[in-house]
N, C-alpha and C positions, 0 to 999 in steps of 0.2 A: 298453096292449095293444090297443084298441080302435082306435088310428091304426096299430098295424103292420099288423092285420086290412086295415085296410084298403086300405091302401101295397099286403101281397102283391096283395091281389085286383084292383087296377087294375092292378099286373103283368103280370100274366096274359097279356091280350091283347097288350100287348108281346111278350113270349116267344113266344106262337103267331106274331106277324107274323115275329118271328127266324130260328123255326124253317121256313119255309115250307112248303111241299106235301110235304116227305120226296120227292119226286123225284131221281133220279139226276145227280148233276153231272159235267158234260163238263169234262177239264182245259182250259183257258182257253191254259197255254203262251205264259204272257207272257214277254218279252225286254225289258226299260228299256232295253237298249241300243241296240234298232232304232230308232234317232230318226226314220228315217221314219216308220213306223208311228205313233209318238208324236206325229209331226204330222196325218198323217191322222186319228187318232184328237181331235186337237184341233177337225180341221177339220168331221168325222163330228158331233162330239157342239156342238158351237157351232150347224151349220145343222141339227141333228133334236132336241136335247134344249134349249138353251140357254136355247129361248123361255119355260120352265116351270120348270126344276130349274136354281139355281143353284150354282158349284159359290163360294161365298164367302168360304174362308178360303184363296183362291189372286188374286193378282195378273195383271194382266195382262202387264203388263213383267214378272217373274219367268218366269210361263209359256214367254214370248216367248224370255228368255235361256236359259233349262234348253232347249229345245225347237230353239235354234238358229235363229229366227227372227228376222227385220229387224222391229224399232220398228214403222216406215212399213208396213210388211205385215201385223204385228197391228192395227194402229190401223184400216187400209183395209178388210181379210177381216171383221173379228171386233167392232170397235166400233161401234155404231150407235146407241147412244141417249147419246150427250152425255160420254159418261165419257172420263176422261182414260185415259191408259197405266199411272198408280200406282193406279188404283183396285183395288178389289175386285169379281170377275168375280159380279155378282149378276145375276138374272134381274129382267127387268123385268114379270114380268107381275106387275098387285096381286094381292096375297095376297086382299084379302076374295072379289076375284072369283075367284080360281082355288080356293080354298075350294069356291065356289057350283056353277062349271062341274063339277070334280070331286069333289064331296064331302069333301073334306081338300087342304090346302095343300101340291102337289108337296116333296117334302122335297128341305133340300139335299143334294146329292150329293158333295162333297166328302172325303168320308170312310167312302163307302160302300163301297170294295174293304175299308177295313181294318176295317171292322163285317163284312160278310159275305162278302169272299174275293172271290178274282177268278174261281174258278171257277163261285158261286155268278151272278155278273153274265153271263159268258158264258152263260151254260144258259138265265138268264132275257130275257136278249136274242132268244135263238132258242125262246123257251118259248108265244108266243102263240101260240093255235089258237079257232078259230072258235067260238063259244059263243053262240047267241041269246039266253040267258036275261041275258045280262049286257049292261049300261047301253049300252057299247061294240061290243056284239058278240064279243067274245073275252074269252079266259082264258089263265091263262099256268099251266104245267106245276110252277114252281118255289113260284109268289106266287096260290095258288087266292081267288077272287072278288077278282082285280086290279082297281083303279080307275081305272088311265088304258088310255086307247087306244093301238092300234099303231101308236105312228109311224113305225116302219119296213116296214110291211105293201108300201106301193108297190116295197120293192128284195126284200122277201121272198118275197110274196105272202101269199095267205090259206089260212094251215094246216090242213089238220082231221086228229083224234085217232083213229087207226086202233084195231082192237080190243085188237091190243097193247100200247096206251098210244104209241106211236111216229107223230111229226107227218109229212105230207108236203104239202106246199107248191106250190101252183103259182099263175102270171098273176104274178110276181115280177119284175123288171127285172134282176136278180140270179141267178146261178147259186146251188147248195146251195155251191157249194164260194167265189164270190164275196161270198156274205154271212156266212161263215165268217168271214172276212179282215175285213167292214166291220165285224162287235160283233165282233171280236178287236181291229182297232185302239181300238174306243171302249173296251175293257175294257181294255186299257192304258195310256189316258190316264188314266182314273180309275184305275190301281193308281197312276201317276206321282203324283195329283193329290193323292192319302192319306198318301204320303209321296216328297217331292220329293227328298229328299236320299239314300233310300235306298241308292243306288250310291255316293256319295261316304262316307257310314259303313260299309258294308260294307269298301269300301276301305282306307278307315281303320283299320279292325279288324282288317286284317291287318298294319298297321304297328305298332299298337298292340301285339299278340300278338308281334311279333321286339321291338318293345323288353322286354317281359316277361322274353322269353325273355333276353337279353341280360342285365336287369339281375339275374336269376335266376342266373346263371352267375358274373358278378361278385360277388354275395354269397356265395356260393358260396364261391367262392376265397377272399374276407376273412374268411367264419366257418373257413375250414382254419387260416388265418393266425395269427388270434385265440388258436383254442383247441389250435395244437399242441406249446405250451409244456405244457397242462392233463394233455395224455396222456399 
């Protein structure tokens, strides 16, 4: 009894980080099938996230073939510390230092649209606003007393929290409606990245549902067959 005690109670702050801030989420309105997007969004999250958050239970050659990219173009764009094209897309920064830098080790991201939804990631994308009290200077609307920095503040700018609760944004390199498009394309590489196959079992599942239906119909006929001597 005394180790569930305990089990729930480190829970806990799990479930608080789960649930975030209770802020309002923007639909995200992702598309798997805009393969461009899907490459932007590769290209987005490789030169702004990649250096910290690995996304590790994804390949490189896989990415590269789902994505419609040339070998020779992921290996050029996207590899740069020694790894081959079979590897696994890990982040090179050591854990103990990014521990130190940020107080906890960037977590991997590879399966974070299907822990928290793609709406949730889009909102928190666009959720940082200026905070002095915090390590970084900011805070994020969705993930209150966030731990990393904005690394997208140079295309955003730097937001602050009207009385409303409602961010406005200015010194961004980025329009409101241009940085809409850059964490929409990254929030759809991470839904891609949660489950790569999604569009192909979706797919599937409608082939699967007419064979059903089909072999439904033929049994059908064979129990008529069966049992019309019985009646």
């Amino acid at each position: 009894m005394k180790k569930l005690l305990i089990a729930l109670v480190a829970l806990v702050p799990t479930l608080a980080m789960a649930a975030g801030g209770g802020a309002h989420l923007e639909p995200a309105n992702i598309d798997l099938n805009d393969q461009e997007s899907l490459q932007r969004g590769l290209d987005h999250f490789q030169n702004n996230c990649a250096g910290c958050h690995s996304t590790q239970y994804q390949r490189y050659e896989r990415v590269a073939t789902d994505l419609g990219i040339a070998l020779d173009e992921m290996r050029a764009k996207y590899i740069h510390d020694g790894a081959k094209i079979g590897d696994l897309m890990k982040s090179s920064i050591p854990t103990d230092d990014a521990a130190k830098w940020f107080g906890a080790t960037p977590p991997d991201l590879t399966l974070v649209a299907r822990v928290r939804g793609e709406d949730w990631i889009y909102t928190y994308l666009k959720g940082f606003y200026k905070d002095e009290t915090r390590p970084f200077g900011v805070n994020n609307t969705v993930f209150p007393s966030v731990g990393m920095p904005h690394v997208l503040q140079d295309l955003q700018g730097l937001a602050v929290k009207q009385g409303d609760g409602t961010l406005v944004a200015t010194g961004g390199a980025l329009s409101a409606e241009e940085y809409d498009q850059y964490v929409r394309d990254i929030t759809g590489y991470l839904v891609y990245s949660g489950d790569p196959i999604k569009l192909e079992r979706e797919s599937l599942g409608w082939w699967v549902m007419g064979f059903l239906f089909i072999f439904f119909f033929v049994a059908y006929l064979l129990k008529k067959e069966y049992w019309k001597d019985v009646h």
